[in-house]
N, C-alpha and C positions, 0 to 999 in steps of 0.2 A: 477111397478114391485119391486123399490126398497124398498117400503113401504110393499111390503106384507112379503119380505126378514124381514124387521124391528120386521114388528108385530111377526112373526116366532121366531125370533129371542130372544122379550124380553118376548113370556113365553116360550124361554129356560131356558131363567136369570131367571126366577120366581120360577121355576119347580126345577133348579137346585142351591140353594142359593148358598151354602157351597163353589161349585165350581166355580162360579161365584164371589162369595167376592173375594174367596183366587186371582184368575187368574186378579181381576183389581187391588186390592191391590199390588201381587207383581209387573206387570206391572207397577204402579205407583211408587212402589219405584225403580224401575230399569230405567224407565223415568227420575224420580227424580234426583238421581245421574247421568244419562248420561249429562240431561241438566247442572247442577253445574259445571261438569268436563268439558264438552263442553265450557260455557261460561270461563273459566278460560285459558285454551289451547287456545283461541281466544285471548283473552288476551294475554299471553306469545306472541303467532305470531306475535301479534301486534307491542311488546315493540320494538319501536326504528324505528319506521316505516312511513309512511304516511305522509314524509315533503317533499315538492317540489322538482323536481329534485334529489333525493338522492340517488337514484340508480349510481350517477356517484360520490360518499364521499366515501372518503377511509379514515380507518385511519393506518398512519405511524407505524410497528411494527419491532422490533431488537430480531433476536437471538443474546445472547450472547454465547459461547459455554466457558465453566469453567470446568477443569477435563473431568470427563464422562457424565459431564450435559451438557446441552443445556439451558438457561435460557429464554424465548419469554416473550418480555414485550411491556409497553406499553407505557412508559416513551420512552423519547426522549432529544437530547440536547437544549437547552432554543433558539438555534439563526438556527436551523433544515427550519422552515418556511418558514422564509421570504430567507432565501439560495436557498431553492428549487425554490419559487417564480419568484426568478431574473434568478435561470441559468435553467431552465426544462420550454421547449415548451410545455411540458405536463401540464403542472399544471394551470387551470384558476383561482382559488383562491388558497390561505394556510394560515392558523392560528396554532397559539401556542395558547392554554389554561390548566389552572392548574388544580388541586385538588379542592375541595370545603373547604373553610375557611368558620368561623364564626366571624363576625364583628361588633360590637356596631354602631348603627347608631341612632343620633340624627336630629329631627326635633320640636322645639320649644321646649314644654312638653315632646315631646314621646320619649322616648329611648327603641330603640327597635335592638335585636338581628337576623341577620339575616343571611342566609347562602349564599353563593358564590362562582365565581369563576374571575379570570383575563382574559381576552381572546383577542386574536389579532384583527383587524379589520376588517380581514374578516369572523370573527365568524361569524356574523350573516347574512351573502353571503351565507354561507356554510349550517347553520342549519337555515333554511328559517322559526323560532318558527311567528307566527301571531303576525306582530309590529302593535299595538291599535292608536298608536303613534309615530311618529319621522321619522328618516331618517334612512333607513337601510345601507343608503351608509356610512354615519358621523354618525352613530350613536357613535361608538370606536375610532371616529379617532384622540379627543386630550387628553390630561392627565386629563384635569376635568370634563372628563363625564361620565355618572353613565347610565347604564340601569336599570330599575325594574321592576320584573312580576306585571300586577294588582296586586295583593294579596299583598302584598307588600307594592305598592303606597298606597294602604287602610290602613294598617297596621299602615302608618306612617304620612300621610298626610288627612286619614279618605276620600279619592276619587281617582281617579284613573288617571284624567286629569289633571297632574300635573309637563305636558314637561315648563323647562326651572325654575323649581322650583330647590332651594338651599338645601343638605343637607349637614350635618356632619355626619365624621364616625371617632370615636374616637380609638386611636391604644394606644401600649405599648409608643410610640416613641413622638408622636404629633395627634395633630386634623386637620383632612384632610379634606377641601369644595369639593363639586360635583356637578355640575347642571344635572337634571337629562333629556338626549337627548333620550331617547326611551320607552314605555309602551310595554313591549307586554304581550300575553294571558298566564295565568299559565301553563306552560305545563302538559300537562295531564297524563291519564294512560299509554299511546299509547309513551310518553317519556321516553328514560333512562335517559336524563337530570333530575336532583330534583336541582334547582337555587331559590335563591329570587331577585340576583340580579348580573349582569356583570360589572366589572370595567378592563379599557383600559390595557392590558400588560402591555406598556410601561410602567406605573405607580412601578409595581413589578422589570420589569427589570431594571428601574433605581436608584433601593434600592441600598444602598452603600455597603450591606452585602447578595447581591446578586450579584454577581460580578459571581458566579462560575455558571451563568446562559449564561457567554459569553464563556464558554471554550468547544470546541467539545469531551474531556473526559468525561462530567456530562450528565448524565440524572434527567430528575424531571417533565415537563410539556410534556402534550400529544400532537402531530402536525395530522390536519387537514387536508386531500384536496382535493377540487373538480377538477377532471381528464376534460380535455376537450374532450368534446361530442366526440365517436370513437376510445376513448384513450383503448387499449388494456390492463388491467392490470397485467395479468401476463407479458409480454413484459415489463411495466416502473417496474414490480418489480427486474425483471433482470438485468433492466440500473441501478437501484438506488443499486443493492447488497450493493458497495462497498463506498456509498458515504459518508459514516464518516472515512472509510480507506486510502481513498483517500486526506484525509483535515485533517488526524492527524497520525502519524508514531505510529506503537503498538497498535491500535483500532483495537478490537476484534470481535464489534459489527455490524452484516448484515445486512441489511433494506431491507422490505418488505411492500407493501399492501395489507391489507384488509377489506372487503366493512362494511364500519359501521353500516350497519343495520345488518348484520348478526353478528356483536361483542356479543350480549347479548343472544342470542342462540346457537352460535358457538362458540362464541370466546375462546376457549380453547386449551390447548397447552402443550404437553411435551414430555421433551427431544427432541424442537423442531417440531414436530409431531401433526397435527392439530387431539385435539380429539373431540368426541359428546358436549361435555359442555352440558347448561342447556337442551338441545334439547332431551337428555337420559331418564329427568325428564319427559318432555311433550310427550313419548312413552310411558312411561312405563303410564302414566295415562290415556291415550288416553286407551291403551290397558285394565286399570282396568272397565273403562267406558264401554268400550264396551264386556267385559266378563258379567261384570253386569247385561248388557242389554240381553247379550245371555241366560244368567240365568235365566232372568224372562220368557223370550218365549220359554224355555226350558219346564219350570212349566207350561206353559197355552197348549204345543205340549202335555205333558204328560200327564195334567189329561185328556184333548179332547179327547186321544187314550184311557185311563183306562175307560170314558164311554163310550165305542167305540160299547159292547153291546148292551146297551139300546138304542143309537142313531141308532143301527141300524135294527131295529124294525122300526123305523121312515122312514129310508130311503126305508126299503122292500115299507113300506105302499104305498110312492109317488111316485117309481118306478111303482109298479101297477096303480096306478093313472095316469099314462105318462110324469111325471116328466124325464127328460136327464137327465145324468151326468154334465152337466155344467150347468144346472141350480143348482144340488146340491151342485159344486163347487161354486159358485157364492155362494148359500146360507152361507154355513160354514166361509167361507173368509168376506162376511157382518157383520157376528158373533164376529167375530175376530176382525175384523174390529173398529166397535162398541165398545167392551169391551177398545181397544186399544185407541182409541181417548177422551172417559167416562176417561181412565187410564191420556191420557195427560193433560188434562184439569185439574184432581186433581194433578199430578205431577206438573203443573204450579203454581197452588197454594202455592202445601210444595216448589215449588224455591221460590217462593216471597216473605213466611214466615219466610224460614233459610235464606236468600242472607243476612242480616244483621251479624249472628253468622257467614256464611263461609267466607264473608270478612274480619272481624275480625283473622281470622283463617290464611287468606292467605296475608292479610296485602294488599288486593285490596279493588275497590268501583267498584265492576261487578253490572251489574243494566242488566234487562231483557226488550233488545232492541224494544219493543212493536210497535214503528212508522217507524221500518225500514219490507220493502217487504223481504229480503233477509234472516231476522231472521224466519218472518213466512213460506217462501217456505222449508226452511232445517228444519224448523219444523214439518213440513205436512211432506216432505220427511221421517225424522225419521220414522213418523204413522206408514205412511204407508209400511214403510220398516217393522216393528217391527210387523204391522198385518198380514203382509204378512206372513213373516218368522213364527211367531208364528201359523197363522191361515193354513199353506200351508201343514203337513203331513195328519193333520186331513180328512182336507177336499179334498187333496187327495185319502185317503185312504179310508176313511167311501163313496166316493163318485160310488167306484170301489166294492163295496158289493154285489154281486150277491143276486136276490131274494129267489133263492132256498137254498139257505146256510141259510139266516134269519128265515123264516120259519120252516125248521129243526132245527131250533137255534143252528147253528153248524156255525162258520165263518172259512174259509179256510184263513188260513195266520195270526190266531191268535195268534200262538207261534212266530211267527215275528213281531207282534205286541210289544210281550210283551219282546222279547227282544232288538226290539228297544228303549220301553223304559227303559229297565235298561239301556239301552246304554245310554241314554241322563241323568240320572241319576249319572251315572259313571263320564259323562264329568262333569256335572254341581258340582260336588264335587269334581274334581280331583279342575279345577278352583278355589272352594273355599280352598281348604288345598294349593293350591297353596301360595295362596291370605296369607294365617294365618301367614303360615311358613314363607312367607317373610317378613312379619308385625315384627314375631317376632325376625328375623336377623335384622331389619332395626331398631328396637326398643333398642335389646343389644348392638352395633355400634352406636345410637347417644347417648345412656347414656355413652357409653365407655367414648365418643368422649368427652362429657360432665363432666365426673369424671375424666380423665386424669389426672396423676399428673404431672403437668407443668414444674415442675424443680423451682418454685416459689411458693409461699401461694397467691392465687388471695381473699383467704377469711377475712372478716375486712378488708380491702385495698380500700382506696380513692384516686380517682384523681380528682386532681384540676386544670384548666387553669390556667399557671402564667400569666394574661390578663391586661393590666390598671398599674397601681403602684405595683401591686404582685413582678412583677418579679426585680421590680428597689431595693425596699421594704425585697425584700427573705428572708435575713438574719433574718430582726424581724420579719416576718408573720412565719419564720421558729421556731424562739424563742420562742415567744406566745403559738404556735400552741402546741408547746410539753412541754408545761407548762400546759398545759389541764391534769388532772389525766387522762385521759381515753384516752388519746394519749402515743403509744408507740415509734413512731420516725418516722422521716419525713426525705425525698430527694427532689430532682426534675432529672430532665432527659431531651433529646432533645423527645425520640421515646417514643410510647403512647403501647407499648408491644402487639398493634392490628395489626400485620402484616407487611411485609417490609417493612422500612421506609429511612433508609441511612445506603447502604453499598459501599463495595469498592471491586475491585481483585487486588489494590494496594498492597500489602502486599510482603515483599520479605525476608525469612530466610537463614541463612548457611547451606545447604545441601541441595539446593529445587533442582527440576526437571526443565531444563531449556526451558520444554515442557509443564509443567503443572501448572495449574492457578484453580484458586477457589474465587466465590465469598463471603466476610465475611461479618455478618451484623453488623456494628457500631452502638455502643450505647457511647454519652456521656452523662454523668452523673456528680452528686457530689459526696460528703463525702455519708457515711449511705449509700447508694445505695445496695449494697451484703444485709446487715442485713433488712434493709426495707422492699426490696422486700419478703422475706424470703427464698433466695439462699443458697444451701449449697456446703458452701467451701471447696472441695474436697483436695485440698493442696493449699499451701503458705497463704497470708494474704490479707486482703483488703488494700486500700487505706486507709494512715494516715496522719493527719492533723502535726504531728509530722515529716513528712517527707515532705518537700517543693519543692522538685525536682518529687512527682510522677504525677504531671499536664502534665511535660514535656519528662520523662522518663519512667513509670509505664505504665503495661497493664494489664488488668486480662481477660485469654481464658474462653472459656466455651469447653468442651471435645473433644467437635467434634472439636474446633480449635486448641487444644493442640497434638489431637493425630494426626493432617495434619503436623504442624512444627516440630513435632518431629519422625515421620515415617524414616527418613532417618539416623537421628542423634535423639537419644534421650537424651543425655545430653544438645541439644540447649536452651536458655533458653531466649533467643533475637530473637526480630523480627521488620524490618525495615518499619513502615506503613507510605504510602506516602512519603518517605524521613525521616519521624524521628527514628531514632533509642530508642526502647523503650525495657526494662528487664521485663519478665514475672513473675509478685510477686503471682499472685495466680491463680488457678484453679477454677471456678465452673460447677456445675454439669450440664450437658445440661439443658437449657429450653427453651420452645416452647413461639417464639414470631409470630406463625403463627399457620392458623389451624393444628388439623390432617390430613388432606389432603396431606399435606405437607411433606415430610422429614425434620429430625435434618437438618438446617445448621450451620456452621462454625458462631462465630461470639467472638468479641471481644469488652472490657470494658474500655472508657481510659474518664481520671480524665478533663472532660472540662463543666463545670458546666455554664459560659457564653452564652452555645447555648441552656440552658435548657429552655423549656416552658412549659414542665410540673412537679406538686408535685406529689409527691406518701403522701399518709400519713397512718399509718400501727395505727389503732383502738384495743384496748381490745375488748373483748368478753364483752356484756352488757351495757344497757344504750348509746343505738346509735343514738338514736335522741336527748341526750340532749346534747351527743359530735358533733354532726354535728351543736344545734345550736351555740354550743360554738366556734365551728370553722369558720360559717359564721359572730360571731359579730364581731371576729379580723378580716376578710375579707374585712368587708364592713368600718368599721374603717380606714386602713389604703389602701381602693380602695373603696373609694364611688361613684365612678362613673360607675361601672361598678356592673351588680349583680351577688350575688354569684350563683356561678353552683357549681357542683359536681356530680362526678358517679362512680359508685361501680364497681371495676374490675370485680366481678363475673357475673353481669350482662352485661359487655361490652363483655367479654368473652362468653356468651351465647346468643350474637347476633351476633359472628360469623358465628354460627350454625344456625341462624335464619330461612333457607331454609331447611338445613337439620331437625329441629324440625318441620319445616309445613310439609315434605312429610310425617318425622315418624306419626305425626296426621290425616293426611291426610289418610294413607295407615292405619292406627289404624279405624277410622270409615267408610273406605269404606270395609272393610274385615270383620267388624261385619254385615255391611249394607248387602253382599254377604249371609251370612252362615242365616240371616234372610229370604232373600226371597230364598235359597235352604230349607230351613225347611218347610215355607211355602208349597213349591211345595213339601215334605213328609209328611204331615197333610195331603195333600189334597189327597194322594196317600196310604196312611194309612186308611184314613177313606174310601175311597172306595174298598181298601182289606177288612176292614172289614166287610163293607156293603156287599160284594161278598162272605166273608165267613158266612156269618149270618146263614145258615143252618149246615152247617160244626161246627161249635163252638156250636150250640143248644144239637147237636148230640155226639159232643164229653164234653161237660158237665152232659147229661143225663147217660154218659155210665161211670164218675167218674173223667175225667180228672181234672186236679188241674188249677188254674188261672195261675200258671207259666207255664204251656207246653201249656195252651191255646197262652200267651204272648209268647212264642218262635215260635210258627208257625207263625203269622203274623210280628215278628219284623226279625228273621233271614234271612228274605229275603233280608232288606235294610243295617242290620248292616253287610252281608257281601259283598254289593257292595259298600258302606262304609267305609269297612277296605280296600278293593283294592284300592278305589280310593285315600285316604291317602298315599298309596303306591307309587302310580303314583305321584300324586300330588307334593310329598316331591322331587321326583328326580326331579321333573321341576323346585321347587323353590332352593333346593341346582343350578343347571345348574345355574340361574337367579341371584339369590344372590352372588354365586361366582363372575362375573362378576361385579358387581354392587362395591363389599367390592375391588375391586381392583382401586376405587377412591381412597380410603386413604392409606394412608403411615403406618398409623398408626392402625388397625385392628385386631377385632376382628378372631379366627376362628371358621365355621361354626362348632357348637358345637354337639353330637348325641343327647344329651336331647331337642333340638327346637323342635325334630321331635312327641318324645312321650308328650311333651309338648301341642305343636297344636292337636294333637291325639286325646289327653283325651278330649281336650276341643269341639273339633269338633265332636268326636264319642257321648259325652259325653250329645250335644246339640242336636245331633239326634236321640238318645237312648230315651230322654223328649220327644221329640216333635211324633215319633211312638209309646213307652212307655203312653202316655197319652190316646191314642185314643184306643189302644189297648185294657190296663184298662177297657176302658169303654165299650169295644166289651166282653170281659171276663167276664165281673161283669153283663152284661145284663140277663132276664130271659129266661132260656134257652125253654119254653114252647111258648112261643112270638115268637124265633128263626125258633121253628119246622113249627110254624101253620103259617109262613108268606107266603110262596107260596102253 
């Protein structure tokens, strides 16, 4: 049976090319992109996932509440841990671990850079990564032991089985041994950790200038814990509220769990208030994928009904013949079928072809799970979902064709035919002008985001790690460096201008509110610092090398700090941070050491160049690679042991955005990828107008009509469900987009030209694509026309 369905079936395909290409084609690219989108949204799902037991790791999170903010962070005080450890029945394990550092590590020859982090001993209790090697229990437990992913122990020792082997890790201070007590497996995609390697807390906490790692005011390292099996976690989030309020008089800050596998799709947060986070992302693409997909089977319902004539000529014959209705349902659905699984198979292909460029794209290594069952049953599912949906109006409707209607060649119900399909027309384009208009809000908002002016010149601007001898060094690598012509002035700093890095609500003025508190973000800095950067100084002065006391006296606000201390009293002109009493010399103008996402905050400038590690160094216009190598020969001169790095603020700056620039590309080529196969499905629906008007156009050529009123009969049909659906369309994505632009602090507004903008372009694409076919309906001989039936 199901072979004589087949044979039936492919001299459809044969009989009807035209519609046959278009219906696998577009299918294939709406395959195409569901599978891409698909494999990436599994991804997402995944990240942070899939480690032993982790359904019971939470991690440690603090509202701060500041004014009318609320601050949720993730930072925690350096001795939180092992506190909890000793007094909470709840707690079966807790680790403190930091940031990720980058560190010079020697082994014989190889000096090799690598990244890390410090982590308690029960780090790896907690995050159960595959140990190749070692003892998970002692793995952290003394100051000279070193964990390293394979990749890694390759890196440096050229093999991997390399427990109980000696390395060095060279710092600003001294050269520190390690034996290394653990291997374990890189983590993978399915990681938010990115490590090369783990070194004991203790080691950090026992820095002599890490001292402010033992006070319950500081935060800086992130705290761990696995909850013993049963543990209720909203209930220990309750007991724990108050536990730094508790252990220190005037702590502000509330403590809270939450489960670390949902940190990287959840974890979001404001004004205390837990929001969508990345999770908004993997909707809204989930949703592009599967409009996509709706689009294609949209195209293969509509042209199946537009030949819905001629097919059913076929059906009268087999109905005579004794053919049921379900066997002709069966046949059409085969049909469908067929072109659908033809469509995934070459959609498998374009994924295997592009998976190289979309990971590039999306900064993953997605590979097309071939040996897993579960990839192919949700494959075959898709199918047959997508033959179904696609192949189900057809073959219901042509199945339901009375014989007496064929024969008269009169079909009852064909004006509901056909306004079905303009229906499915109308939607398949509202989606696409949906899709344009939000492309091109999402497109003006990350270039905003990206031209923003900072409050600083991020353009020509080097930083440099003061790493090795640099920072002992400063002074002459400072001298050197601006004795280069093509060098315009040099600083260094503690904070890298990527995002909060050390702030305080210490801060206390003459007239403040004995209610109100505010986070400020501190920057220390040196001399140059204002001009470097390229600040501009609203009032007063920078710091002077001529005045000795501004290390211990001087401060300079940025706007938003000036206009907090002086709200009450405007002539204040002091402010008491952390106990020292410091005079406000100068003003500059807000700037953003955080994304746009973000609101201005408060922050403040004060002269402590001691805690700096990093350079700024401000470049002329021109000749920048023979100033960079002139910068790295004083580098490596007076820090040979260490190599030089360096990086360009404006690129560190646009890897803030790095997410927000994949969606804007992302939503860029799947929005053309839409309006490509809805064209498709009007080619195909074009040329069977015209096929249907071929008597009509012979007849109205004969009698004098002109090639433009012939081209208006057959195009004004689609350009004006085309303009409606733009209509539509635009209010859905203003709806969409508004919500979306209320991520950032910083935004665009929805402007009236996006609309006649996407318009032009989308009317403009459909006009081609019916305008072409049409043409060629026009310009035919109209005597051919008359004598074909």
């Amino acid at each position: 049976m199901f072979s004589n369905y087949l044979k039936i079936a492919l001299r459809g395909f044969a009989k009807h090319k035209l519609t046959f290409f278009i219906n696998t084609l577009g299918l294939s690219l709406g395959l195409w992109a569901a599978i891409l989108i698909g494999l990436w949204i599994k991804s997402e799902l995944e990240k942070g996932k899939g480690l032993p037991e982790f359904d019971q790791v939470y991690r440690v999170m603090e509202h701060q509440p500041y004014g009318d903010q609320v601050f949720t962070i993730p930072s925690t005080p350096g001795i939180l841990a092992e506190t909890m450890k000793e007094s909470l029945s709840e707690v079966e394990y807790a680790a403190t671990y930091t940031w990720n550092e980058e560190h010079l590590f020697v082994h014989e020859e190889n000096k090799i850079k690598l990244t890390g982090l410090y982590a308690g001993p029960d780090y790896l209790k907690i995050f159960q990564f595959p140990l190749l090697v070692g003892n998970r229990e002692s793995a952290l437990t003394d100051k000279s032991h070193i964990v390293l992913t394979e990749s890694a122990a390759i890196k440096l020792f050229g093999k991997s089985d390399v427990l109980g082997e000696q390395v060095e890790l060279i710092s600003n201070e001294e050269t520190e041994l390690y034996l290394v007590e653990g291997i374990i497996a890189d983590p993978g995609e399915k990681s938010e950790s990115r490590f090369e390697y783990i070194l004991p807390y203790q080691v950090m906490f026992d820095k002599p200038y890490n001292d402010w790692l033992k006070h319950w005011g500081n935060n800086g390292p992130s705290t761990i814990l696995k909850l013993q099996e049963g543990t209720d976690p909203d209930q220990f989030s309750a007991s724990i509220k108050n536990f730094i309020k508790d252990r220190m008089e005037g702590a502000n800050a509330e403590l809270f769990v939450f489960p670390q596998s949902d940190m990287y799709l959840h974890g979001s947060w404001k004004d205390g208030i837990l929001q969508e986070g990345r999770i908004k992302t993997v909707k809204l693409f989930a949703l592009i994928g599967f409009f996509i997909l709706i689009i294609a089977c949209i195209n293969f319902m509509n042209l199946s009904t537009a030949k819905s004539q001629k097919r059913a000529k076929e059906v009268g014959v087999r109905k005579v013949s004794g053919a049921d209705r379900q066997s002709l349902i069966y046949q059409f659905l085969s049909e469908s079928l067929v072109i659908t699984f033809l469509s995934g198979f070459l959609a498998l292909l374009l994924v295997q072809a592009t998976l190289p460029l979309f990971n590039q794209l999306t900064d993953k290594s997605l590979m097309i799970p071939f040996s897993e069952l579960g990839f192919w049953l949700q494959f075959i599912g898709i199918l047959l979902f997508t033959g179904l949906i696609a192949g189900s109006y057809p073959a219901f409707y042509l199945s339901a064709t009375k014989v007496v209607s064929v024969f008269k060649n009169h079909l009852k119900g064909s004006k509901n035919v056909v306004l079905a399909r303009k229906g499915l027309v109308l939607f398949q384009f509202i989606l696409a002008t949906g899709l344009i208009v939000s492309t091109v809000v999402i497109f003006q908002q990350i270039n905003y985001a990206l031209n923003q002016d900072l409050g600083y010149e991020k353009d020509q601007l080097i930083a440099v790690s003061l790493e090795g001898q640099l920072k002992e060094k400063y002074e002459i690598f400072k001298s050197r460096v601006e004795s280069i012509p093509q060098v315009a002035s040099m600083t260094r700093a503690l904070h890298n201008m990527m995002g909060r890095s050390n702030n305080t609500g210490g801060l206390d003025w003459e007239g403040k509110d004995p209610d109100f508190n505010a986070l400020f973000e501190r920057f220390r800095v040196d001399y140059d610092f204002v001009e470097t950067m390229g600040m501009e100084l609203i009032s007063g002065e920078d710091f002077s090398r001529e005045r000795g006391s501004d290390s211990l006296s001087a401060v300079i606000l940025n706007e938003k700090a000036f206009q907090i201390i002086t709200q009450n009293n405007p002539e204040n002109r002091m402010v008491n941070i952390n106990g020292d009493q410091r005079q406000v010399i100068g003003v500059v103008k807000d700037f953003h050491f955080q994304s746009v996402h973000e609101a201005m905050e408060p922050a403040f400038i004060i002269l402590e160049p001691q805690f700096a590690g990093n350079a700024f160094i401000r470049v002329k216009p021109g000749e920048m690679q023979q100033t960079l190598a002139s910068i790295q020969q004083v580098a490596e001169e007076l820090n040979p042991l260490f190599p030089f790095g360096y990086q360009f603020m404006d690129d560190n700056y646009a890897r803030m955005y790095q997410d927000d620039v994949r969606l804007r590309d992302l939503a860029q080529y799947f929005s053309i990828l839409t309006i490509l196969i809805s064209c498709l499905g009007l080619l195909g629906l074009s040329a069977h107008m015209a096929e249907q008007k071929t008597k009509e156009i012979g007849i109205r050529k004969v009698l004098g009509a002109s090639t433009w009123s012939i081209l208006t009969v057959i195009n004004k049909e689609f350009i004006s469900i085309v303009l409606l659906s733009i209509l539509i369309g635009s209010g859905f994505a203003f709806w969409l987009m508004k919500d979306w632009l209320e991520g950032y602090a910083y935004r665009i507004n929805f402007e009236w030209w996006f609309i006649p903008m996407a318009a032009a372009f989308i009317l403009g694409i459909a006009v081609l694509t019916v305008g072409l076919q049409s043409l060629r309906a026009a310009r035919s001989n109209p005597v051919n026309a008359i004598k074909s039936e």
